[in-house]
C-alpha positions, -999 to +999 in steps of 0.1 A: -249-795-895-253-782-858-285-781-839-286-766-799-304-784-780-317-759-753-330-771-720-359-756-703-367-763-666-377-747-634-353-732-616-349-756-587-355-727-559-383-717-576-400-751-568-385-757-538-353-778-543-324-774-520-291-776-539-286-813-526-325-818-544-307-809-575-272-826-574-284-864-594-299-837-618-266-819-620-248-854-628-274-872-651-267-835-675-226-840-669-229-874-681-248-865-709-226-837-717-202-870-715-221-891-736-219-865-763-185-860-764-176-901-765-202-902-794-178-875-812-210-848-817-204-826-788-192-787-802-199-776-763-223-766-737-233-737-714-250-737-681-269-705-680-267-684-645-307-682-633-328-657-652-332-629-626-295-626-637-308-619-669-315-586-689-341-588-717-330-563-748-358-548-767-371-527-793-405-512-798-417-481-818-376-476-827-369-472-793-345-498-772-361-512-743-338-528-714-353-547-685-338-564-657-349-603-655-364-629-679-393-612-706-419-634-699-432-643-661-430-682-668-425-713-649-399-726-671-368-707-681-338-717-704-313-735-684-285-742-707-273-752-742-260-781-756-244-774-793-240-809-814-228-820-848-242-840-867-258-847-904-292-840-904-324-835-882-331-868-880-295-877-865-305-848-840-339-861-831-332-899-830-295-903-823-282-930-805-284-907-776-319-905-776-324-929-743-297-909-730-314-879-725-318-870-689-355-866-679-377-850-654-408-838-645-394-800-648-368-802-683-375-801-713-351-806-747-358-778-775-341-784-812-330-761-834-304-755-857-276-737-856-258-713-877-265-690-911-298-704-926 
């Protein structure tokens, strides 16, 4: 079964962090991405472009809606993805990975799965 694991952070010029700031973060998330592969559950990952990039698509009242940047004014946006095989949610939540997960005080790891439900 696949689950994406989507990352949420700030953006690091949002809260200040020069692109040297955010270079051990950069690495700890390539080794990761590493980790994953070596473990033989890695399907692939993205590195999302930062959300005033972004164009938010929606409908309402039948009529499309398009606006330039992220839908929601938030501190935390969606970073990137990391798309993983493995058996079940519980081999997704407490894989032997788990430790491996870079932390911070600005990411966070969302779960979900992947595919036709």
């Amino acid at each position: 079964m696949q689950y994406c694991l989507l990352m949420h952070y700030q953006e690091g010029g949002a809260i200040g962090l020069s692109e040297e700031d955010m270079a051990p973060a950069r690495a700890a998330f390539a080794k990761y991405a590493d980790d994953l592969d070596a473990a033989g559950v890695l399907i692939g990952t993205q590195v999302l472009q930062s959300a005033v990039s972004s164009t938010t698509f929606t409908a309402r009242d039948g009529a499309p809606r398009i606006q330039d940047g992220p839908f929601a004014d938030t501190k935390e946006r969606l970073g990137g993805v990391f798309v993983i095989e493995v058996p079940d949610l519980d081999a997704a939540r407490f894989s032997p990975l788990e430790g491996k997960i870079p932390r911070g005080k600005t990411c966070r790891f969302l779960s979900r799965t992947a595919g036709p439900s």
